[in-house]
N, C-alpha and C positions, 0 to 999 in steps of 0.2 A: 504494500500500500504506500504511494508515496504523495497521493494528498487526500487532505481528511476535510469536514465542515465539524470545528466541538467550541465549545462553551471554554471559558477559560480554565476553571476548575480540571476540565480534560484532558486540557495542554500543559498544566502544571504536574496534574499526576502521572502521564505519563514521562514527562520529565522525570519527577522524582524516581521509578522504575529502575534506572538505572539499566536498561537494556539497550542493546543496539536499534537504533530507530532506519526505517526506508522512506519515513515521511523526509520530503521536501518542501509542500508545500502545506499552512493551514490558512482556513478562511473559520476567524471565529467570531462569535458573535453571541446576543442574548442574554448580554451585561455587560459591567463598565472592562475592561484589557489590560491590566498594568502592564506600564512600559517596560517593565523589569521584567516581566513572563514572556516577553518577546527578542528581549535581550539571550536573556537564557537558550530561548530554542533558537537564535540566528549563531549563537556558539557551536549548537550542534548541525549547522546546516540547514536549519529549516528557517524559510519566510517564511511571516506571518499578513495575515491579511485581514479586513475588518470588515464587517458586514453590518448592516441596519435593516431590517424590515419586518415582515410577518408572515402569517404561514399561508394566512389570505391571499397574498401577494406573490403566490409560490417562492414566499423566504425572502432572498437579497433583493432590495430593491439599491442600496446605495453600497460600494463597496471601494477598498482603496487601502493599498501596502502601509501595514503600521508605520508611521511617520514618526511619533512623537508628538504630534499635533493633535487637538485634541477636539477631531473633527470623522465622522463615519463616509467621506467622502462624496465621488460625483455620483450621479442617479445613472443608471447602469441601464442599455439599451432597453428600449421596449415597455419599461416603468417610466412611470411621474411622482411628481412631490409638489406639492403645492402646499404652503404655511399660510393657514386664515389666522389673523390675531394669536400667531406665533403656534397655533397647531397644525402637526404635521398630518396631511391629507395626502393618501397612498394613493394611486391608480394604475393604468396600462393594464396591458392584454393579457400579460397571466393571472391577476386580479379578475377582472370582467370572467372571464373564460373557471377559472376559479368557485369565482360565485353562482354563475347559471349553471354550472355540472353538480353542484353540491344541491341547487333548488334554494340556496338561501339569496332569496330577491329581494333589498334592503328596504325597508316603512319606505312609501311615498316614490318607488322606483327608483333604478337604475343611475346614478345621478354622476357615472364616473370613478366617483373617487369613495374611498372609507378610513374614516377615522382611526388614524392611530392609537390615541388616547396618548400622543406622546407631545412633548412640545420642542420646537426646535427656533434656529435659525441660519441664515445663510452666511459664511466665508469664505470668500472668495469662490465661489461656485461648490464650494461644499458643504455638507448638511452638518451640523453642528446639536449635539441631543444635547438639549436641556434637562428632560428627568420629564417627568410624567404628568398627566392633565389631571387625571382618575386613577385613582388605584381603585381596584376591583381584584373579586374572587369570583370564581362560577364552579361551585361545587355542585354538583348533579344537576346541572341545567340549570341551578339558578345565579343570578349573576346578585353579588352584593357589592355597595358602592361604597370608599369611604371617606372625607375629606379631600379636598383638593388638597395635592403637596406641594410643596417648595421649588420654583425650579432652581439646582443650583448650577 
């Protein structure tokens, strides 16, 4: 296997392993990256890559080689990003395509785009995550909502 998609957590442990790795390349995502877990895997050969989106959106909509910079990159063919009053609004064709195969047709139709519940903004033509609009749970179908949080 020489590239993977994992969460940070994943790329540290196997780090830690201490086994000979064939990974070259990761793309991770699905929380914040420290720059220093990426340091570590560019020691053993492996770039790391950074990922922002959802699973509505068949996963990466913005992606872009760990920098240091503390930004989730450009929006990757075929996706859109559009920020109403600083929330990040997903769309493009593996969304659309997405949502009509699954049957989930959004209150009020089809309108393009769906809520991230995340909030963002733009540097230099890259998406920059602020932290969250809503935090929510959906345990068994139901979804509970709880305080706005902080963007930091």
């Amino acid at each position: 296997m020489t590239h993977a998609s994992l969460v940070a957590t994943q790329l540290k442990r196997l780090l830690e392993w201490q086994q000979p790795l064939s990974l070259n390349q990761v793309l991770l995502g699905g929380s914040d990256v420290p720059v220093s877990l990426c340091q570590q895997a560019a020691q053993q050969g492996i770039q790391t890559w950074l990922g922002y989106g959802m699973t509505e959106a068949a996963s990466t909509v913005t992606a872009k080689q760990i920098d240091g910079i503390a930004t989730a990159g450009r929006v990757l063919p075929n996706r859109q990003v559009q920020l109403k009053n600083n929330r990040i609004l997903i769309g493009g064709t593996p969304l659309r395509a997405a949502t009509f195969i699954r049957g989930n047709h959004p209150a009020g139709g089809w309108t393009g785009v769906v809520d991230s519940r995340d909030m963002g903004q733009w540097i230099d033509g890259e998406l920059r995550i602020l932290g969250r609009a809503i935090i929510s749970l959906s345990p068994a179908g139901r979804t509970f909502t709880a305080k706005k949080s902080k963007a930091f």
